[in-house]
Every structure is written in structure tokens, then in C-alpha cells.
DOLUMLUM-256994 format. One line per field, with one value per residue (C-alpha): residue number from 1; residue in three letters; x, y, z. Coordinates in steps of 0.5 Angstrom, whole numbers. Layout:
resi: c(NUM|...)
resn: c(ALA|...)
X: c(X|...)
Y: c(Y|...)
Z: c(Z|...)
REM end
This chain:
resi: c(1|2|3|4|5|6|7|8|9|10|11|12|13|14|15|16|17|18|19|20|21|22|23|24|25|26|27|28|29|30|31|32|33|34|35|36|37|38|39|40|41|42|43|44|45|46|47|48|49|50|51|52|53|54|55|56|57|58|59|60|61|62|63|64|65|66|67|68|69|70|71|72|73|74|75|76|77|78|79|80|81|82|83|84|85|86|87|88|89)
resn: c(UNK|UNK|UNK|UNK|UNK|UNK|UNK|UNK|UNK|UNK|UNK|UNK|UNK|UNK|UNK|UNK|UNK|UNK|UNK|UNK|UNK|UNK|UNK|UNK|UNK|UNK|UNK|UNK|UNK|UNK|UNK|UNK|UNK|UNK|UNK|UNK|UNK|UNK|UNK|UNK|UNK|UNK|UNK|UNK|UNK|UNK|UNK|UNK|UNK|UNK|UNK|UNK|UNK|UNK|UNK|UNK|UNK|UNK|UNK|UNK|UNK|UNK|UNK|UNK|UNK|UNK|UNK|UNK|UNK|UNK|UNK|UNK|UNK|UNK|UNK|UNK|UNK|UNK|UNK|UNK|UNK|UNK|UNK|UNK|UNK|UNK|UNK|UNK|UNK)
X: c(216|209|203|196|190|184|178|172|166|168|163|164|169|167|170|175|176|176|180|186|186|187|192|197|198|202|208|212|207|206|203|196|191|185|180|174|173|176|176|184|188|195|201|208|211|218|218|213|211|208|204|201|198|195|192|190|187|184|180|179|176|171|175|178|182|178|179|179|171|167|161|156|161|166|160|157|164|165|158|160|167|163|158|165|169|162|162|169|170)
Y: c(-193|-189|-193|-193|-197|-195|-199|-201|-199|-193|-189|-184|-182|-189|-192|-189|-188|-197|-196|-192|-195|-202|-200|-196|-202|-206|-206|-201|-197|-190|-184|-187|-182|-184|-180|-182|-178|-183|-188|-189|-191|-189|-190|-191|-198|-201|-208|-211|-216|-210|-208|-214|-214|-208|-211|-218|-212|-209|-215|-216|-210|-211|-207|-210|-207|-205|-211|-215|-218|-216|-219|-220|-222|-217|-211|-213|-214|-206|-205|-207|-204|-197|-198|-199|-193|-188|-191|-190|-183)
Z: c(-153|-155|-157|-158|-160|-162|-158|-158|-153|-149|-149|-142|-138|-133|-139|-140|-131|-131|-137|-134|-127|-129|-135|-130|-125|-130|-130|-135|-137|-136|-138|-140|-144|-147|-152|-151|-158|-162|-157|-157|-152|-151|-146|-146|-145|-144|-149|-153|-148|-144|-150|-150|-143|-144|-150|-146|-140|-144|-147|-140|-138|-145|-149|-154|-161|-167|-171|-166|-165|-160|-159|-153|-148|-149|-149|-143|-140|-142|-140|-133|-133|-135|-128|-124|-127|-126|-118|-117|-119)
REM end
């Protein structure tokens, strides 16, 4: 199955860098693509429990959902998955 979510704070290729490394090690998922443009991540997944791992990932990584809340945590959270991914490529 296909999915996407849109996210907040992506701001830049070192975003989406984090974003696409720690996604493409779970289990199950394949394909992930990411538009920085319209800050929408989208991948393939098998069943619905993987859904949700990218999910808790991207929270993780300071990433979470539009809708979901986004306060100083996860900024600062994405602020340093952002240094890491411009580090790393």
C-alpha cells in the first residue's frame, strides 16, 4: 500500500536526508520520497503497524504529522535531524 503524510518543519534537503535514512530502515518500508515543497512524505508499507512506525519515526526525528502538535521539543528535535542530514550527505 501507498502513503503519504504530510509533516511539519522540513525545511531542506538535510531534512529530508534524516527524514529518508531513518524511514528506509524500517521494516516493510520501500520507496520512500519526500517533497520538500510540500513537506509530504510518501512511501510503501505492508500493513498498518508499519504505517504507524513511520509515524512514531518521524515524531522521533522531530517530524511529527500536520495536526499533530509541534511544540519547542519537536522543532529543536528536527532543528538537529536537519544538521545531521546536511553532515551526512
Amino acid at each position: 500500500m501507498k502513503a503519504t503524510i504530510t509533516i511539519q518543519n522540513l525545511k531542506c534537503g538535510g531534512c529530508a536526508a534524516t527524514i529518508e535514512k531513518n524511514i528506509s530502515k524500517l521494516p516493510y518500508i520501500e520507496g520512500v520520497e519526500i517533497d520538500l515543497e510540500t513537506s509530504v512524505v510518501s512511501f510503501n508499507y505492508e500493513t498498518e503497524a508499519d504505517r504507524n512506525a513511520v509515524e512514531t519515526t518521524l515524531e522521533r526525528l522531530g517530524y511529527p504529522s500536520v495536526g499533530s502538535q509541534n511544540g519547542m521539543l519537536s522543532k529543536a528535535k528536527s532543528f538537529v535531524s536537519c544538521a545531521t542530514g546536511k553532515l551526512s550527505s
